[in-house]
N, CA, C and O atoms as a MOPAC input file, in Angstrom:
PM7 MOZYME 1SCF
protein

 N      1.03400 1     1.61900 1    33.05900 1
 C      1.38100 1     1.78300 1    31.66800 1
 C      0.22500 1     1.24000 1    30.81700 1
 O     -0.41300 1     0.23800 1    31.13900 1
 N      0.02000 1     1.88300 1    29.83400 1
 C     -1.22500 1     1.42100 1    28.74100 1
 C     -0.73100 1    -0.04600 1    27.90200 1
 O      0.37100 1    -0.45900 1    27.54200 1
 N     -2.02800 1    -0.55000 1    27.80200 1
 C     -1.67900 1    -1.59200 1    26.90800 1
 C     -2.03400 1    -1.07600 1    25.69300 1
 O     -2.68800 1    -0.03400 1    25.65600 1
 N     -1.68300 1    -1.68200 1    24.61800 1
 C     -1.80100 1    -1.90700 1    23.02800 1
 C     -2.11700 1    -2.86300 1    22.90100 1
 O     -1.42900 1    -3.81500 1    23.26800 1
 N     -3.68900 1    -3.04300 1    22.13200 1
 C     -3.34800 1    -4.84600 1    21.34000 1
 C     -4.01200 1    -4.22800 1    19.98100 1
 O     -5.02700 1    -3.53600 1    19.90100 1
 N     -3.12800 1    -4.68900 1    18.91200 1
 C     -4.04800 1    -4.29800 1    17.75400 1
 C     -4.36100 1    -5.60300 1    16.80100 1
 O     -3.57600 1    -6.37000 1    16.24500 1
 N     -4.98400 1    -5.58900 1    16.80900 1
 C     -5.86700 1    -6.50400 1    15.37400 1
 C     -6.43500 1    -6.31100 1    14.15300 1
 O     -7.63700 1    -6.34700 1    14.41600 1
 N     -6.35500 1    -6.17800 1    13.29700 1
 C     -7.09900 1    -5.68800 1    11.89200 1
 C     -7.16300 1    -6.71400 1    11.35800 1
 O     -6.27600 1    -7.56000 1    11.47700 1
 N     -8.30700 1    -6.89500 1    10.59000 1
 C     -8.94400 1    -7.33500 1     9.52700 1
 C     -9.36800 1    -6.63600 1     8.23100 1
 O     -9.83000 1    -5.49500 1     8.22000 1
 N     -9.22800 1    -7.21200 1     7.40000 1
 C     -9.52900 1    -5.82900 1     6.28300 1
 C    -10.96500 1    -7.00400 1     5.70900 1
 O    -10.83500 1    -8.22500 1     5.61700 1
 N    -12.38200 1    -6.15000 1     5.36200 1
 C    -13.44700 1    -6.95600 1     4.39600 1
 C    -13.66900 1    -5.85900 1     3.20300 1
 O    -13.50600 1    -4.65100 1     3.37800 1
 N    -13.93400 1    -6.25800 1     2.37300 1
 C    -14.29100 1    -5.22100 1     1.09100 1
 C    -15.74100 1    -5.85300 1     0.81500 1
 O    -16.12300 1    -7.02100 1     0.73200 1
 N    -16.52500 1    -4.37000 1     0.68400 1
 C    -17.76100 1    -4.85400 1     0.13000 1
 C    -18.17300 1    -4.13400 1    -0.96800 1
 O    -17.73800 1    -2.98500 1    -1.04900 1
 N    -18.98300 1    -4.57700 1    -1.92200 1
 C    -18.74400 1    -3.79000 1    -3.32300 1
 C    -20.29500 1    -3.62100 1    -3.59100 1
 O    -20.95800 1    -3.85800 1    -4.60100 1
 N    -20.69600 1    -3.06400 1    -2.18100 1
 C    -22.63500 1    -2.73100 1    -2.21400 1
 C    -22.73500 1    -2.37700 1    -1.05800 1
 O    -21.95700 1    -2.54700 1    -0.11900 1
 N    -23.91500 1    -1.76200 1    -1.11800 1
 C    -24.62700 1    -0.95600 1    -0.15000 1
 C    -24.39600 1    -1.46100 1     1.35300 1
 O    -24.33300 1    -0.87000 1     2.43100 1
 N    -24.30500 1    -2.69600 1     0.99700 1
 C    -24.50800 1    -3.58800 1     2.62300 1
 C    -23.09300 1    -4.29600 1     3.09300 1
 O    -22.35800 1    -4.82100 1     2.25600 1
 N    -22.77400 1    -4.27000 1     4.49100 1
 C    -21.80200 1    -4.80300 1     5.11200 1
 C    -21.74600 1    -6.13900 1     4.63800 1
 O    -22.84400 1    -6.50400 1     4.21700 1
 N    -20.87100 1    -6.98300 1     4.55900 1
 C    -21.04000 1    -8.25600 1     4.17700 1
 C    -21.08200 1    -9.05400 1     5.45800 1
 O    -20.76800 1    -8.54200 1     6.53300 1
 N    -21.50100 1   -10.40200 1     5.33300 1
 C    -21.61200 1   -11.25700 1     6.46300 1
 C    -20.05500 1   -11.62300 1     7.52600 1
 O    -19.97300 1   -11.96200 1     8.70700 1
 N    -19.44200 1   -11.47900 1     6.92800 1
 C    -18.47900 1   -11.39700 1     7.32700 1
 C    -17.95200 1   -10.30900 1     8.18600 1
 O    -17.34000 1   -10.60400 1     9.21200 1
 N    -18.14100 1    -9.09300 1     7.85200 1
 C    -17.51400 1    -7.83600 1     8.43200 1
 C    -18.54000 1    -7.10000 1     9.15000 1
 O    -18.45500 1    -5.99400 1     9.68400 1
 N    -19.83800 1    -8.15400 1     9.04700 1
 C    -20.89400 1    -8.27000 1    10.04000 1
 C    -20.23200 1    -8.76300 1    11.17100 1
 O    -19.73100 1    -7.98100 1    11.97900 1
 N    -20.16700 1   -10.17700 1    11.33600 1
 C    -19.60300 1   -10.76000 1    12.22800 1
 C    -18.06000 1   -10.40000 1    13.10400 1
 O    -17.80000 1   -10.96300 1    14.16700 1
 N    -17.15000 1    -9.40600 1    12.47100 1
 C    -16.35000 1    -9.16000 1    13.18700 1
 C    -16.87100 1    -8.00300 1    13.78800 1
 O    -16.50100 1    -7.83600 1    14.95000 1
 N    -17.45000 1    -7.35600 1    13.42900 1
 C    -17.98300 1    -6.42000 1    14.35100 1
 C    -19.06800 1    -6.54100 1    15.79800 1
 O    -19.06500 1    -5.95400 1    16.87900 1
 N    -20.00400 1    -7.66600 1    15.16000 1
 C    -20.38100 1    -8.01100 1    16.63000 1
 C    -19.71800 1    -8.42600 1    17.40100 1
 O    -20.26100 1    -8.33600 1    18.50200 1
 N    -18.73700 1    -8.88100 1    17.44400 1
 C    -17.55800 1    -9.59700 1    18.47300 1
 C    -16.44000 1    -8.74500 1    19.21800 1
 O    -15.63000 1    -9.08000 1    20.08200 1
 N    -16.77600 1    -7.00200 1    18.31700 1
 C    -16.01700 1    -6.42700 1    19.55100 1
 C    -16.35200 1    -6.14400 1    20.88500 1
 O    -17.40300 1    -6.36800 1    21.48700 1
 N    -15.55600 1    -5.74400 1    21.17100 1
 C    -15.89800 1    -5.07500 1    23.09200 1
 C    -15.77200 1    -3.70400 1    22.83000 1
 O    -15.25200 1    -2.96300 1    21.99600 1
 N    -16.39400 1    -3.64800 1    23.77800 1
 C    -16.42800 1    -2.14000 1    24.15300 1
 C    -15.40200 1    -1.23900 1    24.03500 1
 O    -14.38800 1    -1.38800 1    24.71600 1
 N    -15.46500 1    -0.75100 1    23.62700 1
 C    -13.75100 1     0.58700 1    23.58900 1
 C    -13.38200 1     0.12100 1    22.29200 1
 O    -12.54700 1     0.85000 1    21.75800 1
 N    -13.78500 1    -0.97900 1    21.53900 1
 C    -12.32200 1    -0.96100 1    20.62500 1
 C    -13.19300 1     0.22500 1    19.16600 1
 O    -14.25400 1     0.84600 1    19.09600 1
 N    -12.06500 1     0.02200 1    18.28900 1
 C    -12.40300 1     1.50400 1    17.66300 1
 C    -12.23700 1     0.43200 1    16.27500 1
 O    -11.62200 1    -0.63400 1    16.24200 1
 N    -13.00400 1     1.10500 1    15.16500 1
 C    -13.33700 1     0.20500 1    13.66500 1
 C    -13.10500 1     1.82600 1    12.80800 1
 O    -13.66700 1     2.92000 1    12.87000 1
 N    -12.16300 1     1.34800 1    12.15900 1
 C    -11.74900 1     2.49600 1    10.94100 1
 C    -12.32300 1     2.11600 1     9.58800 1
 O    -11.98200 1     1.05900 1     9.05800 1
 N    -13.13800 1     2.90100 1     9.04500 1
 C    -13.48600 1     2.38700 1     7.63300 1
 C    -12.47300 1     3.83000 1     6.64700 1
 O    -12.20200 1     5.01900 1     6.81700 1
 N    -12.21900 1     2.74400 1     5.62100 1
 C    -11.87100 1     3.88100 1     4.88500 1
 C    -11.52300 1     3.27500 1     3.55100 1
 O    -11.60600 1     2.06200 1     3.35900 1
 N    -11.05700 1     4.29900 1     2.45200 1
 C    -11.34400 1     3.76800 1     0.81600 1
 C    -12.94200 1     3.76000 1     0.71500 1
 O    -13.26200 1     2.61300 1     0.40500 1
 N    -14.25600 1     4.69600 1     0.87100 1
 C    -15.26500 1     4.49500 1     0.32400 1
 C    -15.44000 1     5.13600 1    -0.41100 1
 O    -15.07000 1     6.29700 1    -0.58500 1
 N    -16.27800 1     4.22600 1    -1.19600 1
 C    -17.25300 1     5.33500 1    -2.54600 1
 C    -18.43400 1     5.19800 1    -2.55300 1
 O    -19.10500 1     4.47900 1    -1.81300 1
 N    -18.85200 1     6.02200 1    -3.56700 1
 C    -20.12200 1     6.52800 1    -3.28400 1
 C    -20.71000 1     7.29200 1    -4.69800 1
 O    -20.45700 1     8.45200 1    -5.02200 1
 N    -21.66700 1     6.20700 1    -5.53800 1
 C    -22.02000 1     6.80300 1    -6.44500 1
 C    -23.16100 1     8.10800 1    -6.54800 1
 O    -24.26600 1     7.90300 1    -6.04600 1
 N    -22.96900 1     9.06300 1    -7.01300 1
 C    -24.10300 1    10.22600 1    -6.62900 1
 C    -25.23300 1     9.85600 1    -7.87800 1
 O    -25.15900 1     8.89500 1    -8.64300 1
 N    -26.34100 1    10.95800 1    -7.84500 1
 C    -27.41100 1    10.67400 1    -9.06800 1
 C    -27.28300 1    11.56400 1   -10.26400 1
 O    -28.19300 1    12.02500 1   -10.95400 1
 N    -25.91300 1    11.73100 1   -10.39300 1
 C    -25.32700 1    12.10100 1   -11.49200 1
 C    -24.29200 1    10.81500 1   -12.07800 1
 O    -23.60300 1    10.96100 1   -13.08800 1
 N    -24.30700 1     9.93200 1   -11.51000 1
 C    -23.43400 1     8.84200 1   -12.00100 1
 C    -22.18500 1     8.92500 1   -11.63800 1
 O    -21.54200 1     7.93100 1   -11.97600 1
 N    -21.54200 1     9.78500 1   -11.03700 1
 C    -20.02900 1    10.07700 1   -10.72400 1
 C    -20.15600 1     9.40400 1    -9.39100 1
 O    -20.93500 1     9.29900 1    -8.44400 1
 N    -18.82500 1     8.95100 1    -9.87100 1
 C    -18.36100 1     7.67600 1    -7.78700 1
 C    -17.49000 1     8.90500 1    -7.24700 1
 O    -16.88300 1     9.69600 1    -7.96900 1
 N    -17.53200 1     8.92300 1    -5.97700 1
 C    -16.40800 1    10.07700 1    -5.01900 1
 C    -15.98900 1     8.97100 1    -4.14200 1
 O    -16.42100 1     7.83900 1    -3.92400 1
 N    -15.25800 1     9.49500 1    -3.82400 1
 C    -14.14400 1     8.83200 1    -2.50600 1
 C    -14.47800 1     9.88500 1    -1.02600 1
 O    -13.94400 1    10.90100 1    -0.58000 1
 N    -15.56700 1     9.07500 1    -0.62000 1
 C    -15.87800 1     9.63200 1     0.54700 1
 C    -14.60800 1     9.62000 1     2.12000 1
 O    -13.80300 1     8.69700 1     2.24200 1
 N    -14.66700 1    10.55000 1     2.93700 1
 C    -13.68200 1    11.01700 1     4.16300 1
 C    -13.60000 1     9.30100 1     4.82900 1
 O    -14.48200 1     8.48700 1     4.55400 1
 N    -12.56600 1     8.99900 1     5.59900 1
 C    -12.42000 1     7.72900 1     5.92900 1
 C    -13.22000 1     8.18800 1     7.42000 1
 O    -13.79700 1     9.27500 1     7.43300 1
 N    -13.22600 1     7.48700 1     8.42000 1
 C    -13.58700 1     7.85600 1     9.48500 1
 C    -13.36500 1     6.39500 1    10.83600 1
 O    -13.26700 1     5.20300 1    10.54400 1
 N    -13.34200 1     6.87900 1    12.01200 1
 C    -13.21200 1     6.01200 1    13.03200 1
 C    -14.74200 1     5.81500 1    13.68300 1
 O    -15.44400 1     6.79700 1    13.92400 1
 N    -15.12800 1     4.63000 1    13.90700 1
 C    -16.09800 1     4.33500 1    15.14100 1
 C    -16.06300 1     3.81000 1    16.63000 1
 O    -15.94700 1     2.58900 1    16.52100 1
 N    -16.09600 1     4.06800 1    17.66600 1
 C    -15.95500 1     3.84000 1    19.00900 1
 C    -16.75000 1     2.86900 1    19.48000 1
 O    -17.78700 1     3.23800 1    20.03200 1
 N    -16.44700 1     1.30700 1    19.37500 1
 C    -18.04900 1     0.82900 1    20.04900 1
 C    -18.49700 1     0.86600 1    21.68400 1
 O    -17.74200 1     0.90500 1    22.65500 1
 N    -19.59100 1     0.84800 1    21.66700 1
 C    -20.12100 1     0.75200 1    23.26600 1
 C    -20.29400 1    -0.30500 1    23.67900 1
 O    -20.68100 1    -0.45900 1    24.83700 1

């Protein structure tokens, strides 16, 4: 039978760059586990913010 373990953390960053924090939970996964980002934006060079597609990552 499969296991389940789930854990979430939620970090908000309000710039270009991951914060130190949501740095650090990410180096600490293992392998297989999966990181969902989602709620992004994204200002274009017209000045308008969009709400970019959420998406999953798989780490190795």
């Amino acid at each position: 039978m499969p296991t389940l373990v789930v854990t979430t953390w939620k970090q908000t960053a309000a710039a270009l760059h991951l914060t130190a924090k949501a740095k650090d939970i990410l180096t600490r996964l293992k392998s297989g586990s999966k990181v969902f980002f989602d709620n992004i934006k994204a200002k274009g060079p017209d000045g308008t913010t969009r709400t970019l597609q959420s998406f999953f990552v798989s780490c190795q």
